[in-house]
N, C-alpha and C positions, 0 to 999 in steps of 0.2 A: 496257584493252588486252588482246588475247588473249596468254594465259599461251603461251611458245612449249613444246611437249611431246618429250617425248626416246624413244628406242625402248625399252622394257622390257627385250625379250626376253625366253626363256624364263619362263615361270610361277615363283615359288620353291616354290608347293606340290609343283609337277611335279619339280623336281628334287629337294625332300624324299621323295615318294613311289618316283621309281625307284629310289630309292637311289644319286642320284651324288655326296655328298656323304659319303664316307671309309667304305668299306662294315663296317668295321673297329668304327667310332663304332655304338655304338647301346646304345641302357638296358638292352637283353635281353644273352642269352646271356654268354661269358666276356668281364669286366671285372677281366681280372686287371692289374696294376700295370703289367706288362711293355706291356702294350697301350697305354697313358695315359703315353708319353716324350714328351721336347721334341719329338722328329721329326714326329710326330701331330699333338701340339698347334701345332705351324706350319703343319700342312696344314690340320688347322681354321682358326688364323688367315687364310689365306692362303685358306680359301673364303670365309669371312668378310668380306675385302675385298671381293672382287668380287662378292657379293648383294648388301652391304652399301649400296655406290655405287646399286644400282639401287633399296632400297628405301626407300631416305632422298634420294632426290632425288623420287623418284614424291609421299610423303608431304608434300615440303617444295614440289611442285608442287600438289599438292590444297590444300593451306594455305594456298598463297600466292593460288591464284583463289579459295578462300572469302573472304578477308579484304579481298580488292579489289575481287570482286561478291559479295556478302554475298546468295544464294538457298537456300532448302531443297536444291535441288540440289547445290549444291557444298558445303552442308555433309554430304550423304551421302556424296558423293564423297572429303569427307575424311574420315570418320569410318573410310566401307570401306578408305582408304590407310593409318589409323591404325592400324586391327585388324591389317592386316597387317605392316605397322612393327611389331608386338609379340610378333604371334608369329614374324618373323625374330628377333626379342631373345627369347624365349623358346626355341626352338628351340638358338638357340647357346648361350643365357647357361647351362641344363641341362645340356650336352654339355661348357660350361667347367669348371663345377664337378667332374668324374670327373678331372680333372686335380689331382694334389698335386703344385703348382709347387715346392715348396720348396728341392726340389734340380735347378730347373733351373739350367741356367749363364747362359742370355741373359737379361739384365733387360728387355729392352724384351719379350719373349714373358710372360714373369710380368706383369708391368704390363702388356701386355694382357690377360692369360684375368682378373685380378683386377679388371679393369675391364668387361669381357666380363660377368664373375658377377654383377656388379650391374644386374639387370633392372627394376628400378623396378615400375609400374604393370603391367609385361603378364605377372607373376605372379598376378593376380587373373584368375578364373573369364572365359568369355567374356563371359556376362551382367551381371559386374560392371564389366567392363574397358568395355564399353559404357556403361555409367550413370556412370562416371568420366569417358569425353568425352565424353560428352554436356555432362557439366556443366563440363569444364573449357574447353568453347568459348569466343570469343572475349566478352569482357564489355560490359557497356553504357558506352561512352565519356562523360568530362566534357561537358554541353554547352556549346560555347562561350560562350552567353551569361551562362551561371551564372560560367563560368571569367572573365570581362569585367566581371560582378558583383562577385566576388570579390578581383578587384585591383584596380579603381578605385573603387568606391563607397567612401563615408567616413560612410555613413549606416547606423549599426549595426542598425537596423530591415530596413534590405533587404538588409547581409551575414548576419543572421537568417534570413530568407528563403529565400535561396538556399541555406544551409547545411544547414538544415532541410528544406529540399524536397527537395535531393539524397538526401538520407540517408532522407527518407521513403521517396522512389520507388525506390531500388538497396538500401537495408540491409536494410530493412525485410523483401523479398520472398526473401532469400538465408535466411536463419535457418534454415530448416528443411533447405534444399539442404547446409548446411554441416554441419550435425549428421552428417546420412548421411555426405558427403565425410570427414570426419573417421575417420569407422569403416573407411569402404575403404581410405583411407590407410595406417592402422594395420593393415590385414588384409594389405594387397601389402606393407609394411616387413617383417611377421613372417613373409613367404613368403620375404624375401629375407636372411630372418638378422640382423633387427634388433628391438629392444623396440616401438620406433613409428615413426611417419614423420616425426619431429623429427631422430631418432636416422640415420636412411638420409641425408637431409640433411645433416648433420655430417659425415658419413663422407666427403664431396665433399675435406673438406680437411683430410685425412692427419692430423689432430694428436688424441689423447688430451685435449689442457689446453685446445681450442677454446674455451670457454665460460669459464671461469677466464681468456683470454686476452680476449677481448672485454669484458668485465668489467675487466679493467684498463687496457681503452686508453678504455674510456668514462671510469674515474675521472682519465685524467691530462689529459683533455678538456672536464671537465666546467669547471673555473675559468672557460675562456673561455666553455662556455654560459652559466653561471652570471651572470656580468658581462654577456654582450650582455644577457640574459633581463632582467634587472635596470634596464639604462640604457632598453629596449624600452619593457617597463612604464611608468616615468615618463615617456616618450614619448607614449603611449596614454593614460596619466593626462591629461597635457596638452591631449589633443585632446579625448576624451570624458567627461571629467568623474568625480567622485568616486560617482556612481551605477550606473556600468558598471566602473570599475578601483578594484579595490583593491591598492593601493602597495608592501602587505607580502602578498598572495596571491598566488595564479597567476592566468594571462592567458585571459581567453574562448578560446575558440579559432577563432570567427568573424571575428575583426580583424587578422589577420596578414598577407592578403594572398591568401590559398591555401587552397583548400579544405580539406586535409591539415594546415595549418601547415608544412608542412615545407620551407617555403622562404618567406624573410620582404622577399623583394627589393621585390617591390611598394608598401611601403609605406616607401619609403627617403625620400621626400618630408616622413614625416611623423617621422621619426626623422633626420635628416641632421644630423651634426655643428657643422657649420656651413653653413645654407641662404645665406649670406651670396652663399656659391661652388658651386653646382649643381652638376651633373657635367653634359656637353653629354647631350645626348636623339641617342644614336647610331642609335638604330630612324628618326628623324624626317630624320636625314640620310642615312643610306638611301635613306629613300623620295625625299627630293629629289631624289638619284642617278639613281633612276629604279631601283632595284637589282629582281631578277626571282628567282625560285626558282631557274631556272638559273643564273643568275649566283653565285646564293650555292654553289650546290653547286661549280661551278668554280671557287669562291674557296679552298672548303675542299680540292679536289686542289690549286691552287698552293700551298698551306701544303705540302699531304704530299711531292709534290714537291720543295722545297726542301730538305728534309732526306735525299732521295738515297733514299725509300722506293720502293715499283711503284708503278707508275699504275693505276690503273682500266680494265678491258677495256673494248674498247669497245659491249660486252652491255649492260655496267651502264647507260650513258645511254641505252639504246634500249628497256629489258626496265622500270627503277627506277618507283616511283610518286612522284616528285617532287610532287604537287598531289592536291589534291581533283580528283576528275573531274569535268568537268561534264557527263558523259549521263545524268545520274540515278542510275548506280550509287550504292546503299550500302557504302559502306566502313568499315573501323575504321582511323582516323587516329595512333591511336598510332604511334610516331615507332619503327623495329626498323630492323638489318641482316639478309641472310639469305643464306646460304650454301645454293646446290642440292647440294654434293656431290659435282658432277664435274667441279670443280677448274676450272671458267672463270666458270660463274654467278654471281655474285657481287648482291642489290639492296638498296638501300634502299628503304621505303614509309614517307613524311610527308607529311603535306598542310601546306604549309611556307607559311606568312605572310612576308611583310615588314617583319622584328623583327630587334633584336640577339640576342632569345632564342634566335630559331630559327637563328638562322647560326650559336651555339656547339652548339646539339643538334644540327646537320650534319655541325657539324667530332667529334664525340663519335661520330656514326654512321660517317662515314668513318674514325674508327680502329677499330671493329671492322671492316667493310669490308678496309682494311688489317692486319691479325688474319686475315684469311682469308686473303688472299691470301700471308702470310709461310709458313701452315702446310699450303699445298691441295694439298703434295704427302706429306704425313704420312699413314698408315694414319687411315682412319675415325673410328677409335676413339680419335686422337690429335690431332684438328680439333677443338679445346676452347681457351681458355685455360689456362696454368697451373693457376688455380684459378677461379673464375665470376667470384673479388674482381679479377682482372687483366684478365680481357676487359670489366669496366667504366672500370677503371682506366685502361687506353688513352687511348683516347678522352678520356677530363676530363684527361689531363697536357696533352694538345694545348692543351684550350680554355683551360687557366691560361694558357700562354705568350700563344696569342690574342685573351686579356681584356688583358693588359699595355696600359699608356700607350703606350711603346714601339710593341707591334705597330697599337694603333689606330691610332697617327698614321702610320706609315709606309702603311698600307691605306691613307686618306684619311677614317677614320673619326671621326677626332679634329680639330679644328684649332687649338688649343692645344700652345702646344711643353714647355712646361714645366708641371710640376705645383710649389705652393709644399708647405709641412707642412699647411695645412688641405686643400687639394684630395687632396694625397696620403692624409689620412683620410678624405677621404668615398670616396677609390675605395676602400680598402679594406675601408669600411664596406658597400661595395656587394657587395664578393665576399663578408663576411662574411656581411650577410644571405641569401645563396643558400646558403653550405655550411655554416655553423654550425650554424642552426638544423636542420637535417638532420641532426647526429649522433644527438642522443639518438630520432628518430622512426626512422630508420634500425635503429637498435639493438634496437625496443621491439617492430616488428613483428612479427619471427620468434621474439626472445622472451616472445613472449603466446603465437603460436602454438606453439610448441615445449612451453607448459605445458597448450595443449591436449591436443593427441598425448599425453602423459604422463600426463592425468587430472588432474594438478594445478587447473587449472581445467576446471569442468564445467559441464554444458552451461545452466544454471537462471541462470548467474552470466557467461555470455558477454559482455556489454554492460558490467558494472559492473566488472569484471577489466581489460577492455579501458582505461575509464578511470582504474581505479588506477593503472594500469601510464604510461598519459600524465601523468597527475600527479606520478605519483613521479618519470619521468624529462624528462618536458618543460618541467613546472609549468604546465599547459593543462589549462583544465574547461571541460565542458559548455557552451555561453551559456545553455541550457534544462535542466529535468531530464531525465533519460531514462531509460528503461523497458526492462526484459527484452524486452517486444515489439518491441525497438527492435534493429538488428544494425549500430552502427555501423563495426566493424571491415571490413564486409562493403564501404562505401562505397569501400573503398581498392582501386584494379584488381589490386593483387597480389595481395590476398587471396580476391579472388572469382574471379581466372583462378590460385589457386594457385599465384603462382610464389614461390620459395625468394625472400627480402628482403636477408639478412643479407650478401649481399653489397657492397652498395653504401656498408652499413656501413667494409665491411672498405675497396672502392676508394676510399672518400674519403679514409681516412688515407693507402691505397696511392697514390691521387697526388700527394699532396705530396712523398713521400718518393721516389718515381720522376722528379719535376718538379728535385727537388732535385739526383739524380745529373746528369739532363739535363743542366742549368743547368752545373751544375760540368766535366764532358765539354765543351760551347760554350766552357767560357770564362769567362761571366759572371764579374763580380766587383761584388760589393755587394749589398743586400736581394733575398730570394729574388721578389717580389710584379715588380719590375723586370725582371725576367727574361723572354728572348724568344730562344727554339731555333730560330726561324726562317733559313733558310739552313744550318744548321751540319750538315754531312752527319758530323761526328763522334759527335753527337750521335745522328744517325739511323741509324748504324750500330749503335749502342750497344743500342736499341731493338729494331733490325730483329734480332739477335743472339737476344735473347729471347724474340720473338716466333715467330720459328721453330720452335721445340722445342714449341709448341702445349702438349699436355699430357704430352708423353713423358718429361720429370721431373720429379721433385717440386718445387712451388712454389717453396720454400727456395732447392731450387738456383738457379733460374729471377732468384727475387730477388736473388740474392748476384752473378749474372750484372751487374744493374743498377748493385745498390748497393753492391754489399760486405758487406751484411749477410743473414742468415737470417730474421729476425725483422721483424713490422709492427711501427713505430714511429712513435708520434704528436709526435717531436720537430721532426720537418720542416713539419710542420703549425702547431703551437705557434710554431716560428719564423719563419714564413711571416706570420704576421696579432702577434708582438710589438710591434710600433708602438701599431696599435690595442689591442690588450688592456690594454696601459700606459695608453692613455689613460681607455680605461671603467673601470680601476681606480680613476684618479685623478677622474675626474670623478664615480663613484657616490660616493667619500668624502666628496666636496666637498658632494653631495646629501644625506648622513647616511642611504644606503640601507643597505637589510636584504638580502643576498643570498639569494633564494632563496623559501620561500614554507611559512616553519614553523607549524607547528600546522595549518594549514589544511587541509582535504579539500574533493572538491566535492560538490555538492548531487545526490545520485542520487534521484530520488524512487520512495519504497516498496524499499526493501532488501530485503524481503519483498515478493518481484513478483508473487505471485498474490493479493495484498489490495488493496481498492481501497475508499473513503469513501464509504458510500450513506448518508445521514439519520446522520451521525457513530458509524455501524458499520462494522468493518474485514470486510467481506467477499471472497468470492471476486469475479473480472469475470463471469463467469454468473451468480451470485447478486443481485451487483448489478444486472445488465440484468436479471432477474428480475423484480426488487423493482421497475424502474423504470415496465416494463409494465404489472404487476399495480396501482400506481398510478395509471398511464394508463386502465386498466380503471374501475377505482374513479373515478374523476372522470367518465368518460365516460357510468357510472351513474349516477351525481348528476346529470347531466346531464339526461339523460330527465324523472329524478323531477321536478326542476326543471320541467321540458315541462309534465308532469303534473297537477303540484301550479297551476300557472298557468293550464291548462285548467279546471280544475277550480273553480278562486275565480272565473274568469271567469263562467263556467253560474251558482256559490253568488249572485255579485254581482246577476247579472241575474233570478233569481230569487225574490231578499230584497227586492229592489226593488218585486214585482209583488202581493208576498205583504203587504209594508208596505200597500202602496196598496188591496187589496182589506180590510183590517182596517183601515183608518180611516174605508170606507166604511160595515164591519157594526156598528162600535161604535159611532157616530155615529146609528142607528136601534134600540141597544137602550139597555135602561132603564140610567140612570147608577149605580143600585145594585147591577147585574151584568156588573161590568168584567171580561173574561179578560183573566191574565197573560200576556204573549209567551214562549212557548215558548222552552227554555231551548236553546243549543248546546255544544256540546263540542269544547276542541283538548285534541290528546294525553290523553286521558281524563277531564279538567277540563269541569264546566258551566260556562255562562257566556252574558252579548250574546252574540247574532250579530254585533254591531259589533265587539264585543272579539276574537270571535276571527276575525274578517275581516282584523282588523288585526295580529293574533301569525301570523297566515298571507303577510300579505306582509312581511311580516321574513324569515321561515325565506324566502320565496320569494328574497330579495334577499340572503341568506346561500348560498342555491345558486348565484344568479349570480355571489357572489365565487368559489365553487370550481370552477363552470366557466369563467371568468378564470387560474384556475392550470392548471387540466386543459390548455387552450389552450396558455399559455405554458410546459407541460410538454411537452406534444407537440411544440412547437417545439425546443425543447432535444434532446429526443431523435433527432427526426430530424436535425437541424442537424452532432449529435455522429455520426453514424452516415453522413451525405450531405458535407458543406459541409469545405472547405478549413478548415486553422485560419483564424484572425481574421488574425496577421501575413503569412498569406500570401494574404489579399485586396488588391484593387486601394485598397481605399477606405481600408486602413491608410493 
């Protein structure tokens, strides 16, 4: 669909260049104290807004026609929007900093210039600011069939396959884009008055003990990974045998279901507490329904609705990319909300299936969606969530109520009225596999990269860091070895479109604990999993309270609005899935399992990545491909000689023969007392028959044809290694 376009006006260079922007403001001449008050610094703010509007909607229009026709064009188009997006943020974020707020009186003017001074990326040079998006454009999406692959195959040979293919084709190609990315990161942090770009990241959410704070909510979370990870395993033991799982190590990372692992729903079929009692196939009734993309999205406004929030303008259904297009555009299907800016735009873009999945990623979109719309009349610079962990957060409190029994069956998605204790365990085994296993991957992303930025991990040891880090915290290795030439971190879309991770860390505990106040506000009474805000506009008040304040104060407060409390806490979580944890306790004891996955490491091959086994010598890979050549060489001389040496006995053969023939005719007419000896021959410097050495000559000759036998099947090898897919990802496996 064409992108609909808004009026610019004025140039921002133009009106940087006349000077109509505070003639007062400027890096030159007097910059004495008295110049740099609150009064000023409102009139900057207050230009601020009104660029602000015009160049972050132009940006977020250029953006949104790349991502939806995916042309050279419109990526220049937004690259040239980007640039200038940056240096509006440069331009003002310089002019913030001449301001010492310390003593100003309005807090919302401080909390802006101190949000103002952090200019991210477009402190870096033009030329570098451009080589930053370049690479930070949009990345190469899952393909669906790998992603199809991935949840239903049960044949660990072709969830190989695709795991490995992925990670060939996208990690593999990024290694070197990330190394540089890495270095610019670190160069715009320390433009902006931080040590790296782990550290600018952190800075998002106000706390000194951030790190020391996520470190404690993973350890008070860990029990329940622990225990599913555990009952999982003997799950996977049970289906694929004692040759793929080991009982007391950690779990391949190809069988879970998910490319990433980080989400293990798909394979609940084969993990079910009790298969005795399925859980109904809600995507399959659905589709009975006849159910349509639009339908789903109208289903997720009458959820929002009910709870007394805004509705959806009505741009959103006319502007949104609810499908795949079918004119051949290429798009990137990744599933975003998007705010233009000027406070009416409001879209989604999904290319939306016929799934349970996808009607809660809807209902998850529409709460940022509504996020926008609570805060689209806040200052610019105040159209945020609280913190990044809340504007994910939204959204998945909605989908908890909306996975309820409760709410399926009142939809018509359910038709079972009652769950007993086992049914009631397999749904919660069902929510657990989708959030569980997402803490500790959640947790490990940004903490890998954060130890980049710092140096801690460097650049020789990328690949194998990556997997200590899943080991230690997921208990997940490799199915294959892997190699520094290998950039598996690179395969995951956040890390190759760089977006900050650790948020969703932080929303998954934030919605329990948000789902919890909800829950309590309705009414509810009884297990938090039961629960269902639907209708309860006290609820939605509660919410819509919060959401308001966008990012104008700090988180704390923000939460304390919700919950009462100041602090993320994984109690509400913990108590949200106690049923089930009690029961994988009691059930692993029962099995005499080992929590966890000790002693164990996985199989990284060559820890020293620039050595590799040529004729049982640790050489370098150039060395090696070297030596493989120069072999190929060497046989393919033998070769000829072979030619040679068989040309040759050939002429000796046909000549001995005629030589014979004419001396038995001379001997034969002279006197029997004057017999000549037959001339003697020579191999390798030895006299001897000409018979004799006719015949040490077709040995050596037939000792050639064995090495040109390997020459052959050396040459195959080499090309095969250099041309041909591996072996498991042929057809014929």
């Amino acid at each position: 669909m064409d992108a609909r376009r808004i009026s610019p006006g004025p140039p921002l260079l133009m009106l940087f260049c006349c000077g109509q922007l505070l003639p007062g403001l400027r890096t030159e001449g007097d910059q004495s104290q008295e110049l740099y008050n609150e009064t000023m610094a409102q009139s900057l703010l207050d230009f601020h807004e009104r660029t602000a509007q015009i160049v972050w909607n132009q940006f977020t229009e250029a953006t949104w026609n790349y991502v939806t026709n995916i042309t050279n064009k419109n990526l220049e188009e937004m690259l040239h929007k980007d640039t200038q997006r940056s240096e509006h943020m440069l331009f003002f974020g310089t002019r913030a900093r001449l301001f010492k707020n310390t003593r100003f009186q309005d807090p919302a003017v401080k909390r802006m210039l101190s949000k103002l001074q952090n200019i991210g990326k477009a402190a870096l040079p033009k030329d570098k600011l451009r080589e930053v998006c370049l690479n930070e454009g949009p990345c190469l999406p899952l393909e669906p069939d790998l992603e199809e692959v991935m949840a239903t195959s049960r044949d660990q040979k072709e969830l190989l396959w695709a795991w490995q293919g992925w990670r060939d084709a996208v990690g593999r190609t990024l290694r070197d884009i990330f190394e540089r990315y890495v270095w610019l990161s670190n160069e715009a942090a320390r433009l902006n008055g931080y040590k790296d770009m782990g550290a600018l990241w952190r800075c998002i959410y106000e706390s000194d003990t951030l790190e020391q704070d996520l470190e404690q909510l993973f350890q008070e979370l860990q029990p329940l990974y622990l225990n599913l990870h555990t009952y999982v395993r003997r799950a996977l033991y049970r289906h694929y045998g004692p040759e793929v799982i080991d009982v007391k190590g950690p779990i391949p990372a190809h069988l879970l279901g998910n490319m990433w692992a980080q989400s293990w729903v798909k394979i609940l079929d084969l993990v079910l507490p009790f298969p005795s009692k399925p859980p109904e196939d809600m995507t399959k009734i659905m589709q009975s329904q006849n159910w349509k993309p639009e339908k789903m999205f109208m289903e997720a406004e009458t959820f929002i609705n009910s709870l007394g929030l805004l509705p959806t303008p009505p741009d959103f259904w006319k502007n949104s990319m609810m499908e795949r297009p079918t004119d051949g555009r290429d798009v990137e299907c990744y599933a975003s909300a998007w705010d233009f800016f000027n406070s009416k735009d409001f879209r989604i873009k999904k290319c939306t299936e016929v799934t349970i999945e996808d009607m809660l990623s809807i209902l998850h979109q529409m709460g940022h969606i509504q996020y926008f719309l609570q805060y689209k009349n806040l200052p610019v610079i105040f159209r945020k969530g609280a913190n990044p962990a809340f504007a994910e957060a939204v959204g998945s409190v909605i989908t908890l109520s909306a996975s309820s029994h409760k709410h399926l069956l009142h939809r018509g998605l359910l038709s079972h009225q009652h769950q007993d204790s086992e049914e009631e365990l397999n749904f919660l085994m069902r929510i657990a596999l989708d959030k569980v296993p997402f803490i500790p991957f959640a947790y490990l992303v940004d903490l890998y990269r954060w130890k980049v930025f710092d140096g801690t991990i460097q650049k020789n040891t990328y690949n194998l860091e990556w997997w200590n880090l899943r080991l230690k915290y997921q208990g997940l290795c490799p199915p294959i070895p892997r190699t520094e030439d290998d950039f598996d971190p690179g395969a995951k879309y956040h890390i190759s479109a760089n977006e900050p991770y650790v948020r969703y860390f932080l929303s998954l505990v934030l919605q329990f604990q948000v789902h919890e106040a909800l829950c309590k506000a309705s009414g509810h009474l009884g297990p938090p999993h039961r629960c269902d805000i639907f209708n309860s506009k006290i609820a939605g008040e509660l919410l819509a309270d919060a959401l308001k304040v966008g990012s104008s104060k700090p988180w704390p407060e923000v939460l304390q609005k919700i919950t009462g409390q100041t602090n993320v806490s994984a109690k509400a979580l913990m108590t949200y899935f106690k049923p089930l944890l009690n029961w994988l306790v009691s059930e692993n004891v029962r099995q005499g399992e080992i929590l966890g996955w000790p002693d164990f490491s996985c199989t990284f091959e060559e820890k020293d990545t620039d050595k590799v086994t040529f004729l049982s010598l640790k050489l370098s890979r150039k060395q090696a491909k070297f030596g493989q050549w120069v072999l190929l060489a060497q046989s393919f001389v033998m070769f000829l000689v072979a030619l040679l040496l068989a040309c040759r006995l050939h002429s000796m053969a046909t000549k001995s023969l005629a030589q014979d023939t004419s001396r038995q005719n001379t001997t034969s007419s002279q006197n029997s007392s004057k017999l000549t000896p037959p001339p003697n021959a020579y191999f390798l410097g030895i006299a001897m028959e000409p018979s004799q050495v006719a015949k040490r000559q077709w040995m050596l000759l037939g000792l050639c044809l064995v090495g040109i036998l390997c020459s052959i099947s050396l040459a195959i090898w080499i090309i095969t290694q250099h041309k041909r897919k591996p072996l498991w990802m042929r057809a014929e496996w």
